[in-house]
N, C-alpha and C positions, 0 to 999 in steps of 0.2 A: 504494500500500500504506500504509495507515495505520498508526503505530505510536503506544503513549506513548514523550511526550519523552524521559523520562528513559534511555530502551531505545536512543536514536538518539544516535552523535556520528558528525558529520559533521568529514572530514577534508577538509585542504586548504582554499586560500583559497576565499572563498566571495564573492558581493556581494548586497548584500538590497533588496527594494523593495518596497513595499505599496501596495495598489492594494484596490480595493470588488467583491467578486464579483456577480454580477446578483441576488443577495438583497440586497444593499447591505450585508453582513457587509464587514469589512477582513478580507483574507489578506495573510502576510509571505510572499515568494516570497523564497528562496536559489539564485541558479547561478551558473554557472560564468563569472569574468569575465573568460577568454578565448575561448570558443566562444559562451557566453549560454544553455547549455540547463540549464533547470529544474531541479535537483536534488532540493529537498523545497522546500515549504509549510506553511504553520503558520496553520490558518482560526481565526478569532477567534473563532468561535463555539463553538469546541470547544479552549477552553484544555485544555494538556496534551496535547492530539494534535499528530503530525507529519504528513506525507500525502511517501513518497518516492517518486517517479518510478519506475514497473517499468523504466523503459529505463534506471536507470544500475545495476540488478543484470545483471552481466555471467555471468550460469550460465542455460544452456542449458535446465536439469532445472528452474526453478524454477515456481512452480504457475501458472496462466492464470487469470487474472482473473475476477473472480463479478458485478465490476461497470462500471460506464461513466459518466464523470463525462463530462456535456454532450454524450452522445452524439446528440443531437438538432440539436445545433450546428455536426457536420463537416463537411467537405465531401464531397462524392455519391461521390467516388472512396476514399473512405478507408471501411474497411470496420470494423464492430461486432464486435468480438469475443466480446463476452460473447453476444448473438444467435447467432454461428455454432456457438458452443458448448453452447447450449442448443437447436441446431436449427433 
């Protein structure tokens, strides 16, 4: 889910790392530095955006995804969401 920055505080510790997405853009990635799952991102090429993990909204009702980053890239058993929802 994308949000502007300014709309996003992230609570709790956090640890950050930056790394070149396969556009060769840098993205800052922030998680959790006890478990290690991604929390949000912040792609360079779109200062002022955040990009937050649907898996760490924990409400059941919240809306299903419209799209799919790197869905090309999963593995065979991991299913498309936005595909099944689109039919």
């Amino acid at each position: 889910m994308f949000y502007k920055s300014e709309d996003v505080c992230a609570q709790g510790e956090t640890s950050r790392y930056e790394s070149n997405a396969d556009s060769g853009q840098a993205v800052t990635f922030q998680f959790c530095p006890t478990c290690g799952s991604t929390v949000l991102w912040e792609p360079h090429r779109k200062p002022g955006i955040v990009a937050v993990a649907l898996g760490s909204f924990a409400d059941s009702t919240f809306p299903a995804p419209t799209q799919a980053v790197n869905a090309e890239d999963r593995h065979s058993w991991v299913c498309d969401p936005v595909a099944e929802l689109n039919g």
